[in-house]
OpenMM code with the backbone's topology and positions (N, CA, C; nanometers):
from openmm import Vec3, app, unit

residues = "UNK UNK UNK UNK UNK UNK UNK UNK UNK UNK UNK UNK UNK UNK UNK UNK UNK UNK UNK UNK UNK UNK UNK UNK UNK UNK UNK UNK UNK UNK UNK UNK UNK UNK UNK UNK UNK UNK UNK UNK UNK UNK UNK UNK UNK UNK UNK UNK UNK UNK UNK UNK UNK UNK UNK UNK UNK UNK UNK UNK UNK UNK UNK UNK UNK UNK UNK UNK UNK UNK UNK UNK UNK UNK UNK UNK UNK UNK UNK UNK UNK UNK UNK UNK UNK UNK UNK UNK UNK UNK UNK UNK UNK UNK UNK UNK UNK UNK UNK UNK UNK UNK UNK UNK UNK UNK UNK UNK UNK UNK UNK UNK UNK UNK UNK UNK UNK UNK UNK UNK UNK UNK UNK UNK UNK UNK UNK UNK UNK UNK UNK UNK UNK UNK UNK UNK UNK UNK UNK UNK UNK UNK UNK".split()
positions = [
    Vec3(-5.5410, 3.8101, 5.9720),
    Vec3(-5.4448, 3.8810, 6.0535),
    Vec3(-5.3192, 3.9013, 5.9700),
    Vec3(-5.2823, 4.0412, 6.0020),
    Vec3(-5.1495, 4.0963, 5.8836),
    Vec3(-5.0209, 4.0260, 5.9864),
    Vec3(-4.9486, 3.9408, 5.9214),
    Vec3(-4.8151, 3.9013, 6.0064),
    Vec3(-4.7411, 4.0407, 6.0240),
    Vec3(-4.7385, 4.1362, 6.0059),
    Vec3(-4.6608, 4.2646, 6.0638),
    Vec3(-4.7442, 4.2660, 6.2215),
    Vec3(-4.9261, 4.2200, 6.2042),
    Vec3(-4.9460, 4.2554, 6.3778),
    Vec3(-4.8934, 4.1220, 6.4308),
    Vec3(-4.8935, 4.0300, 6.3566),
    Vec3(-4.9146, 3.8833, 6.4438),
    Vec3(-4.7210, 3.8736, 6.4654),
    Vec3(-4.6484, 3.9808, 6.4566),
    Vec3(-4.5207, 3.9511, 6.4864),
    Vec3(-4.4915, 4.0955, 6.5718),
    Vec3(-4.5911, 4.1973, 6.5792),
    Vec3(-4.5382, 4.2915, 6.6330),
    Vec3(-4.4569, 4.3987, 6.5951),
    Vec3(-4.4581, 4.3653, 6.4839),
    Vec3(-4.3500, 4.4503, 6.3490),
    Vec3(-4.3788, 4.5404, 6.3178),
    Vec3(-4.3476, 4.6827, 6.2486),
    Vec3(-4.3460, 4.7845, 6.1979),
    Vec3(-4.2375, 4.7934, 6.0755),
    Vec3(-4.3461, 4.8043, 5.9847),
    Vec3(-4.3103, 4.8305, 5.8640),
    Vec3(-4.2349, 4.9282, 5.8267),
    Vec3(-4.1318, 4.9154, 5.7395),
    Vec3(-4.0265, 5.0239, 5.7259),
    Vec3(-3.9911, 5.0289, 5.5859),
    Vec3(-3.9319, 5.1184, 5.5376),
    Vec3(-3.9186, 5.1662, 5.4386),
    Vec3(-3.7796, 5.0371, 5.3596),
    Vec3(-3.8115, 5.0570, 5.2684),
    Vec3(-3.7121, 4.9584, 5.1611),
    Vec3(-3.5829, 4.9468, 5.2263),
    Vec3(-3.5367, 5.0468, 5.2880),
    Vec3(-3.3799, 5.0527, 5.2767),
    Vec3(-3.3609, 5.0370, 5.4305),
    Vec3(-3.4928, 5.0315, 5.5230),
    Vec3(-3.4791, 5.0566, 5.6701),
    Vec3(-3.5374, 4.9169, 5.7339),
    Vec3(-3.5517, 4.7807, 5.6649),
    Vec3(-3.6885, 4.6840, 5.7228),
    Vec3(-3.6049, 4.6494, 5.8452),
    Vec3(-3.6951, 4.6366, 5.9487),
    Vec3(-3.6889, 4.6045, 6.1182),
    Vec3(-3.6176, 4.4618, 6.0753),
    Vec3(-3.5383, 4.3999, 6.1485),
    Vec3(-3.4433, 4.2911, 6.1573),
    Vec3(-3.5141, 4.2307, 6.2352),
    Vec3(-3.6346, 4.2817, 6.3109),
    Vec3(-3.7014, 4.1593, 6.3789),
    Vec3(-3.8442, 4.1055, 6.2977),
    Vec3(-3.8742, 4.1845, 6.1816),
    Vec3(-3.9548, 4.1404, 6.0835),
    Vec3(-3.9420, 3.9960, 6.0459),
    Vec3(-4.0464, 3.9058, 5.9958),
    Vec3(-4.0379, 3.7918, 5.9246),
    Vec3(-3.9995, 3.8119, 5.7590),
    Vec3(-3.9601, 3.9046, 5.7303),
    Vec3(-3.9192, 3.9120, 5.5826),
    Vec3(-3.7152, 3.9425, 5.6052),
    Vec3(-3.7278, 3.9685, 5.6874),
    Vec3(-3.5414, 4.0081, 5.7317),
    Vec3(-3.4960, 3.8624, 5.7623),
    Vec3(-3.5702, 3.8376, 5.8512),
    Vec3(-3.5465, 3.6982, 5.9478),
    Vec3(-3.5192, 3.6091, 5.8345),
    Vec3(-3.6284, 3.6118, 5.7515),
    Vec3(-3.5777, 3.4438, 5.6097),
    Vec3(-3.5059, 3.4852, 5.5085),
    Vec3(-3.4062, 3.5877, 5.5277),
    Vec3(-3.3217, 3.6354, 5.4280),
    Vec3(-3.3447, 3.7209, 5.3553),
    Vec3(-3.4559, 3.8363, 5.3679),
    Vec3(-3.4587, 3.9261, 5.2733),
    Vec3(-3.5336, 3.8895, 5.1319),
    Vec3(-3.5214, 4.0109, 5.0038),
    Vec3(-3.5517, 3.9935, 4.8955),
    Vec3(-3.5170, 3.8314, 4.8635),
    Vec3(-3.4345, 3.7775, 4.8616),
    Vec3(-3.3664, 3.6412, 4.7676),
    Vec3(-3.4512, 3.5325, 4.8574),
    Vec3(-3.4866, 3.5337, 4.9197),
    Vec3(-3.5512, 3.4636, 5.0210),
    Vec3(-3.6928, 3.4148, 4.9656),
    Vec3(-3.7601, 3.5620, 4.9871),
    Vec3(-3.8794, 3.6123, 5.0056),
    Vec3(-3.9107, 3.5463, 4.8517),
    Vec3(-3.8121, 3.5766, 4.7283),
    Vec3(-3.8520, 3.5475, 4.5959),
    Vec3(-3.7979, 3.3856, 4.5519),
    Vec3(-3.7335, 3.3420, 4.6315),
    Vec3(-3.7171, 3.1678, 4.6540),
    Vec3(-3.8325, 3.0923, 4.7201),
    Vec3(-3.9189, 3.1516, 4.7546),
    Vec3(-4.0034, 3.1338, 4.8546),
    Vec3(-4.1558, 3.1379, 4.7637),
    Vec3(-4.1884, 3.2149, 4.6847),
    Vec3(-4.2708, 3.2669, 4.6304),
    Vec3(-4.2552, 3.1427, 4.4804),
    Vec3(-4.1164, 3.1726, 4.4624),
    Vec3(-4.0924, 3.0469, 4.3162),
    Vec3(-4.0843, 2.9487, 4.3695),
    Vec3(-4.0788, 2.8778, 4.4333),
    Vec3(-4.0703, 2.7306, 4.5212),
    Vec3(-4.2270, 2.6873, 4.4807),
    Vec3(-4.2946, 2.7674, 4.6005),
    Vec3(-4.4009, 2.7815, 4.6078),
    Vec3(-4.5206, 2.6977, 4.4357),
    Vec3(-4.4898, 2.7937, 4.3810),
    Vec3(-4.5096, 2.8103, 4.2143),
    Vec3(-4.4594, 2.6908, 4.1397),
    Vec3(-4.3465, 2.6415, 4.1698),
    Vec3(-4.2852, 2.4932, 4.1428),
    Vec3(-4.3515, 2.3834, 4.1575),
    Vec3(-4.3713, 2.3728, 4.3495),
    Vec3(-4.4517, 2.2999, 4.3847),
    Vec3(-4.5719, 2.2429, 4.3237),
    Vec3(-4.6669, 2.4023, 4.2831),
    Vec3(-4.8059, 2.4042, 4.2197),
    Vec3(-4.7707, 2.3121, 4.0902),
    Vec3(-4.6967, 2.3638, 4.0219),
    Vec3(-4.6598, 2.3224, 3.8575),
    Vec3(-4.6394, 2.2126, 3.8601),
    Vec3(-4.5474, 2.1363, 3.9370),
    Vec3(-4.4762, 1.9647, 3.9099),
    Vec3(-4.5453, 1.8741, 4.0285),
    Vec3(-4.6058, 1.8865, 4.1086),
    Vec3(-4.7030, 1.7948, 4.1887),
    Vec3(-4.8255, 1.7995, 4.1953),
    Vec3(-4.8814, 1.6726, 4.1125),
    Vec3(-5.0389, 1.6096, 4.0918),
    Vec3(-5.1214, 1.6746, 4.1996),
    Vec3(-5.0838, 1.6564, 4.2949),
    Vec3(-5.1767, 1.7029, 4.4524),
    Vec3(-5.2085, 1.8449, 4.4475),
    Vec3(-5.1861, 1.9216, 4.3447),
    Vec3(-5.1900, 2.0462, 4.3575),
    Vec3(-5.2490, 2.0626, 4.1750),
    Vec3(-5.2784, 1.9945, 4.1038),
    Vec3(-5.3283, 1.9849, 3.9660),
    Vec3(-5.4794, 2.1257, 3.9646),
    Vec3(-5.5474, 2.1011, 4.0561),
    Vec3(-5.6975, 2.1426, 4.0438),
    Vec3(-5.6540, 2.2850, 4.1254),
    Vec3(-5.5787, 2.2987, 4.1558),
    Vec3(-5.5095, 2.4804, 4.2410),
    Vec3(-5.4591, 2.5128, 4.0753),
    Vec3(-5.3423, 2.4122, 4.0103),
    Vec3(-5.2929, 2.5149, 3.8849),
    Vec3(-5.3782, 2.5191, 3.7947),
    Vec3(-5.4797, 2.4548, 3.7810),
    Vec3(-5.5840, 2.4896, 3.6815),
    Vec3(-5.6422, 2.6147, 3.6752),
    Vec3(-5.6803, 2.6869, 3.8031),
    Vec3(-5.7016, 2.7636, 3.7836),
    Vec3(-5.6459, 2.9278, 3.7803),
    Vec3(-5.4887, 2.9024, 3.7900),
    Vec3(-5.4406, 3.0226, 3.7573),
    Vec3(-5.3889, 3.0166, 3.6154),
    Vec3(-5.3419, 3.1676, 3.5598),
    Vec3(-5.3205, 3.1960, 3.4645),
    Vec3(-5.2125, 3.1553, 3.4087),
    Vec3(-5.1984, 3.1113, 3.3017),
    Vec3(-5.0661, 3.0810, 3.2598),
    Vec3(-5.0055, 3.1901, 3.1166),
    Vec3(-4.8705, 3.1966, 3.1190),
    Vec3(-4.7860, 3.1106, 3.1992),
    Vec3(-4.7505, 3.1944, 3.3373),
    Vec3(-4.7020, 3.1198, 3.4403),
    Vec3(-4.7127, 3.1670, 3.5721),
    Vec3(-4.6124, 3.2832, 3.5821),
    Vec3(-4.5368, 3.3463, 3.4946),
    Vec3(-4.4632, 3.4530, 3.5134),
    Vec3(-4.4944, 3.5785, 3.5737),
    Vec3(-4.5988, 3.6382, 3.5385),
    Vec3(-4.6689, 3.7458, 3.6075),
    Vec3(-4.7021, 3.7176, 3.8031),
    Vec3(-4.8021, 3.6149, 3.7663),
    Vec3(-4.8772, 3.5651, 3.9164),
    Vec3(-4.7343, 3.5727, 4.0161),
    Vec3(-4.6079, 3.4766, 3.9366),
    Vec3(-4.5058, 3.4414, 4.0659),
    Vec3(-4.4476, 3.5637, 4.0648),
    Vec3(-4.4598, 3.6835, 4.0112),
    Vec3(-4.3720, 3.8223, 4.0518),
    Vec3(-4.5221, 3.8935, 4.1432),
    Vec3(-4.6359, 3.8772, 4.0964),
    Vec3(-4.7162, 3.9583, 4.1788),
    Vec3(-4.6847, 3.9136, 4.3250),
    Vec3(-4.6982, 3.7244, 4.3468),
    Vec3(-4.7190, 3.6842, 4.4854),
    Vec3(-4.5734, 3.6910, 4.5771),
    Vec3(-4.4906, 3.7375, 4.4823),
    Vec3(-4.3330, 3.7183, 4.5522),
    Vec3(-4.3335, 3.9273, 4.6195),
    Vec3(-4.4530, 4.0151, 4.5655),
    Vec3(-4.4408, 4.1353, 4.5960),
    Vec3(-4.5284, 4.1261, 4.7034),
    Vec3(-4.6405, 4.0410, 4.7052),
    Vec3(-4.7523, 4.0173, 4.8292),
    Vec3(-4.6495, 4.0050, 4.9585),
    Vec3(-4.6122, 3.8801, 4.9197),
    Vec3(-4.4977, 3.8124, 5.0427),
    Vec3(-4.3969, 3.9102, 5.0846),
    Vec3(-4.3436, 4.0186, 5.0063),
    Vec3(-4.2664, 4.0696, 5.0615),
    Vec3(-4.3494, 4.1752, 5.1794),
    Vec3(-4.4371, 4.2391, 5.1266),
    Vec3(-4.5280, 4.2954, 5.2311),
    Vec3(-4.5969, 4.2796, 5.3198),
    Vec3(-4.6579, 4.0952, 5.3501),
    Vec3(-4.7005, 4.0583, 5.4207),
    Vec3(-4.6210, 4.0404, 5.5125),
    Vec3(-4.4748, 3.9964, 5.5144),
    Vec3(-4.4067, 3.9381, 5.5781),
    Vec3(-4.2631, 4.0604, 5.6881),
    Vec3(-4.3333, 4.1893, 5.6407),
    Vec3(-4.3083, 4.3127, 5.6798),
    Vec3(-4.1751, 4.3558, 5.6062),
    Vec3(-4.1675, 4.3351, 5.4739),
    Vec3(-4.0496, 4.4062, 5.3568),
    Vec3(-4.1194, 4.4950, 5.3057),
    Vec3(-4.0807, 4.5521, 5.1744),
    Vec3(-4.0413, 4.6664, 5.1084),
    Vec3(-4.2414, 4.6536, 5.0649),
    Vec3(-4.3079, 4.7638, 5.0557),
    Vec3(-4.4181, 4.7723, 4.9999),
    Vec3(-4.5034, 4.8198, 4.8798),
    Vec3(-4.3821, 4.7496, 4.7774),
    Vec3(-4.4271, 4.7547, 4.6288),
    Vec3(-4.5408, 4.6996, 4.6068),
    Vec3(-4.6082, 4.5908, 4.6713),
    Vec3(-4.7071, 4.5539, 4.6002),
    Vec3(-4.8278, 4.6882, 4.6255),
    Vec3(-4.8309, 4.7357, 4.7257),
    Vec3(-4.9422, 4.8521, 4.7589),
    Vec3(-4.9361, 4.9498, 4.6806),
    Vec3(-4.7935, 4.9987, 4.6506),
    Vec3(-4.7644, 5.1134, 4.5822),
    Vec3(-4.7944, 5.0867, 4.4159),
    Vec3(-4.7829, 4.9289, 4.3562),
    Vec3(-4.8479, 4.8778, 4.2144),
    Vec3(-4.9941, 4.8523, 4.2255),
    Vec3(-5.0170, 4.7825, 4.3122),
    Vec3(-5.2011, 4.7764, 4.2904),
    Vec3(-5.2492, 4.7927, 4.3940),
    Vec3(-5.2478, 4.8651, 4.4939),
    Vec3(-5.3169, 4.9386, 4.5799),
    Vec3(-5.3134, 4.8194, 4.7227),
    Vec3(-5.4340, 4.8443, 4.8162),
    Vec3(-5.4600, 4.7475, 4.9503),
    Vec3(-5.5012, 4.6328, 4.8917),
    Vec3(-5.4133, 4.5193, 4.9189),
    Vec3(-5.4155, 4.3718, 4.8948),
    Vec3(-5.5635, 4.3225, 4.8749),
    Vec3(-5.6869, 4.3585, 4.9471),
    Vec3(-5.7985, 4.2907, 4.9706),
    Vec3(-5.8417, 4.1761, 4.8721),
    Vec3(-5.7594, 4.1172, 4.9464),
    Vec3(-5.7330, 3.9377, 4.9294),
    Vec3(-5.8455, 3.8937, 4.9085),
    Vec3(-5.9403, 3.9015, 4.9742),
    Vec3(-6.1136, 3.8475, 4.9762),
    Vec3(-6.1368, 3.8613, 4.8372),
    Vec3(-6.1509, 4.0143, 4.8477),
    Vec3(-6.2608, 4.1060, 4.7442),
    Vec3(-6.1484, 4.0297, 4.5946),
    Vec3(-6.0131, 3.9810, 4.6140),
    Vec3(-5.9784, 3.9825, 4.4482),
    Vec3(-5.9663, 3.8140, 4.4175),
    Vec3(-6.0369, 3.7656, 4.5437),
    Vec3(-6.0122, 3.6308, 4.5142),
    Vec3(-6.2104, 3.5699, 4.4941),
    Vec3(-6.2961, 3.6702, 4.5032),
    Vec3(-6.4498, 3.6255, 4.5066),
    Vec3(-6.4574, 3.6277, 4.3505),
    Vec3(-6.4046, 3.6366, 4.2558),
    Vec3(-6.4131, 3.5969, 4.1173),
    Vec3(-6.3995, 3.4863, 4.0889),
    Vec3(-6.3216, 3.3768, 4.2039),
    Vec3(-6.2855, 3.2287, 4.1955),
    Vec3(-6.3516, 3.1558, 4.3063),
    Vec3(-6.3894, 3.0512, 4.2177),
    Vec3(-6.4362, 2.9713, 4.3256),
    Vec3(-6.3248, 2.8905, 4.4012),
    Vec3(-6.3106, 2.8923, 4.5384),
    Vec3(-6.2021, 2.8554, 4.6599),
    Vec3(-6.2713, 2.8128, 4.7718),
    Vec3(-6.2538, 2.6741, 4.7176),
    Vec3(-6.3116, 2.5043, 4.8214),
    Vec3(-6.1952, 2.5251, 4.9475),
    Vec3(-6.2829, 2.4385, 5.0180),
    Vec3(-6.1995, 2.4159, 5.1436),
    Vec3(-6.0417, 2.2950, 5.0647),
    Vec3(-6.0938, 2.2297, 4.9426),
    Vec3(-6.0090, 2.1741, 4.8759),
    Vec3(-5.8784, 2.2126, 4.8424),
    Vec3(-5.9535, 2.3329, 4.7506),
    Vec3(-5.8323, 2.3749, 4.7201),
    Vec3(-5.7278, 2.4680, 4.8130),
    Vec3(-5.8154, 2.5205, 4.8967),
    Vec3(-5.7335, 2.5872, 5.0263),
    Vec3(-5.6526, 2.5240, 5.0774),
    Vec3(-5.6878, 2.3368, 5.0805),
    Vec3(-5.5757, 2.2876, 5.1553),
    Vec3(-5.4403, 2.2412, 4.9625),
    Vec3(-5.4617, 2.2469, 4.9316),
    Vec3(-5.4070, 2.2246, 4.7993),
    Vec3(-5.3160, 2.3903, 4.7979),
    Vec3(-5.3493, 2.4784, 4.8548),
    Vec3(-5.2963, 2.5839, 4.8589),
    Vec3(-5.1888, 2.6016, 4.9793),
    Vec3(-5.2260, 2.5197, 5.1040),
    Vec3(-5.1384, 2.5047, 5.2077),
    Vec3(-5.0458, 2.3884, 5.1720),
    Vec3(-5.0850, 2.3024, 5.1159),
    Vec3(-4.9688, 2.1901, 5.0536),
    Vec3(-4.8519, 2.2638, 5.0106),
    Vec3(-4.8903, 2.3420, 4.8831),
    Vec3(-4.8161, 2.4124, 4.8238),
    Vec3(-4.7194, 2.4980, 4.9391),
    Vec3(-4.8008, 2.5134, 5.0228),
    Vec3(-4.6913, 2.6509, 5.0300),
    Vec3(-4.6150, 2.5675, 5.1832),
    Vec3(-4.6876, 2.5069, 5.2355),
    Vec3(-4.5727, 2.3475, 5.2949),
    Vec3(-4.4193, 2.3280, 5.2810),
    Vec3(-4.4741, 2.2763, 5.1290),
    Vec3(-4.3222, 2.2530, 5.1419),
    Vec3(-4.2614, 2.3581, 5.0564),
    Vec3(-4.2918, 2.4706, 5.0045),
    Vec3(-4.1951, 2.5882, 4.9751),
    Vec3(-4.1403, 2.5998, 5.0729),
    Vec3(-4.1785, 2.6625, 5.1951),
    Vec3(-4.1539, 2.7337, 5.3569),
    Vec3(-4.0441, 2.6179, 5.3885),
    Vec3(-4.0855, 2.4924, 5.3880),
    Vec3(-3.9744, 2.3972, 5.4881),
    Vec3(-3.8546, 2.4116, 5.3874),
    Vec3(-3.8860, 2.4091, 5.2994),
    Vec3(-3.7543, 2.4049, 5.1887),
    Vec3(-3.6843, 2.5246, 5.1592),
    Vec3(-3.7479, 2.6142, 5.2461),
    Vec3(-3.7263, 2.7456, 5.2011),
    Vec3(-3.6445, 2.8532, 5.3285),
    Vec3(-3.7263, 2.7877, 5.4223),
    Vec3(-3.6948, 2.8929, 5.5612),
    Vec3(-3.6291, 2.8115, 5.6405),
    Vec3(-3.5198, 2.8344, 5.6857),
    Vec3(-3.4427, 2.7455, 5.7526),
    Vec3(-3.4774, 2.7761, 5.9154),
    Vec3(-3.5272, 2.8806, 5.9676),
    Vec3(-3.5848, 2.8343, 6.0741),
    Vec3(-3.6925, 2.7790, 6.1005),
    Vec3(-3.7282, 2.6769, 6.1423),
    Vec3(-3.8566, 2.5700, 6.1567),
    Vec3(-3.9365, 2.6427, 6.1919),
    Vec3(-3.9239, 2.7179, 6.3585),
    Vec3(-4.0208, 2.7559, 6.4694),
    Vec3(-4.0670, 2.8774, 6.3885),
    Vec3(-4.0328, 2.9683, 6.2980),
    Vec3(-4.0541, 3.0854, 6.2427),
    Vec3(-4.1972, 3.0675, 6.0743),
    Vec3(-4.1031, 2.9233, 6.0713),
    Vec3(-4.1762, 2.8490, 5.9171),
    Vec3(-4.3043, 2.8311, 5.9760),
    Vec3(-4.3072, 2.7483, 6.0998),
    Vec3(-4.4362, 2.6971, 6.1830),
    Vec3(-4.5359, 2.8452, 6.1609),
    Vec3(-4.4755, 2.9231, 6.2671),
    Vec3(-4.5821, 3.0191, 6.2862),
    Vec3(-4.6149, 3.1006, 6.1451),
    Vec3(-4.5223, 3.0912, 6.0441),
    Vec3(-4.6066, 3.1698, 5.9611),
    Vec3(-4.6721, 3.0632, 5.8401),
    Vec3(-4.6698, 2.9757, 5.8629),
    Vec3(-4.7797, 2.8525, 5.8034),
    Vec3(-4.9103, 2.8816, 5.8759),
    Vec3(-4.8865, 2.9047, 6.0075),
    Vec3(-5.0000, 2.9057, 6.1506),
    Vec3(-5.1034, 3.0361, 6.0651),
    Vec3(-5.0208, 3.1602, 6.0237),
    Vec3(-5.0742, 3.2621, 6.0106),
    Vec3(-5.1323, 3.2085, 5.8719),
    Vec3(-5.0877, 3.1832, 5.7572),
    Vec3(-5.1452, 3.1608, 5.6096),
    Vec3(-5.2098, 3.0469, 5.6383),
    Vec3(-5.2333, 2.9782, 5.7362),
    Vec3(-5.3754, 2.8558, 5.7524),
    Vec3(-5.4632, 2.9406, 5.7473),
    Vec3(-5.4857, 3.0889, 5.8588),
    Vec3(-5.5552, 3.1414, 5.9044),
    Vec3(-5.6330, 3.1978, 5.7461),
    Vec3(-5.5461, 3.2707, 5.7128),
    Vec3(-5.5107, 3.4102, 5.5748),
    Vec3(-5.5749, 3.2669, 5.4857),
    Vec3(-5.5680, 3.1705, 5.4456),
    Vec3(-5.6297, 3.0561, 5.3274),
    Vec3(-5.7434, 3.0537, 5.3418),
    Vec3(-5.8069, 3.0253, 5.5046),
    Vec3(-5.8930, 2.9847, 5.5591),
    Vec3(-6.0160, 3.0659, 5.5191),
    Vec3(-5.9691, 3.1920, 5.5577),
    Vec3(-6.0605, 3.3549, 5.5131),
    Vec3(-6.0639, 3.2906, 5.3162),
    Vec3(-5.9745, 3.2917, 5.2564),
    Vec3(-6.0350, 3.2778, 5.1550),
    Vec3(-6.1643, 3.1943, 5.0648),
    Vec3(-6.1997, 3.1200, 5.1620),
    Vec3(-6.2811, 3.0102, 5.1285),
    Vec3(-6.4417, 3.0394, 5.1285),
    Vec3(-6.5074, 3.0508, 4.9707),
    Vec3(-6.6039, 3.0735, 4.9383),
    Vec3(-6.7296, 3.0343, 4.8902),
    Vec3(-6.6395, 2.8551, 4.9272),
    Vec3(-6.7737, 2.7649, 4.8702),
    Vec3(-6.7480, 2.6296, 4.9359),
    Vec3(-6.8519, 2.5742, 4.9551),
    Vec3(-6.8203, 2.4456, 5.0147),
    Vec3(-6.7506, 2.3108, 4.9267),
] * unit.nanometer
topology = app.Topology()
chain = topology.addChain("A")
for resn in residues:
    res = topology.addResidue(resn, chain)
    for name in ("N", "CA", "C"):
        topology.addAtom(name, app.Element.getBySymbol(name[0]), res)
């Protein structure tokens, strides 16, 4: 489920995003890209998350600008990532990797405590953890 439906949002143009969007709500661009590098931090400097950074590319410079353009679009901001590499299909670009129910939760760790550290409203952090349980969950391709 795209958090633009699971919030009711309509996507708007760079210079126009709805103020009731989840990308306005946690502060915009500086937010959205504190959020995305947190995130990426997390992965890098905590053991519990060792077997998630193994398998991305290093060094993480690229990945944390691609996933900080995901987030801005998922979260109903500006839609550069579509306009650089087309419809997200998250599935189809993640079936090249193998993605345990392990590392899915190694992937919600991560992004745990980015969000609490990141989004200062709780009830807003909640539900869009609620939604990327969901969005992780779909990714999972092997037991």
């Amino acid at each position: 489920m795209a958090i633009r439906d699971f919030f009711k949002s309509k996507q708007k143009s760079d210079k126009q995003i709805d103020e009731t969007t989840p990308y306005y709500r946690i502060g915009g661009e500086e937010k959205v890209r504190e959020l995305a590098n947190r995130f990426y931090d997390v992965m890098e400097n905590d053991t519990y998350a060792a077997e998630l950074l193994s398998i991305h590319p290093q060094p993480l410079d690229r990945i944390r600008h691609v996933f900080f353009l995901y987030l801005s679009l998922w979260l109903g901001g500006p839609d550069i990532y579509q306009q650089e590499f087309g419809h997200p299909r998250l599935r189809a670009r993640h079936l090249p990797f193998t993605v345990s129910p392990a590392l899915k939760e190694q992937w919600m760790y991560c992004m745990r405590k980015a969000m609490m550290t990141t989004v200062s409203d709780v009830a807003l952090a909640q539900k869009l953890l609620q939604a990327l349980d969901q969005l992780a969950e779909h990714m999972i391709n092997t037991k």
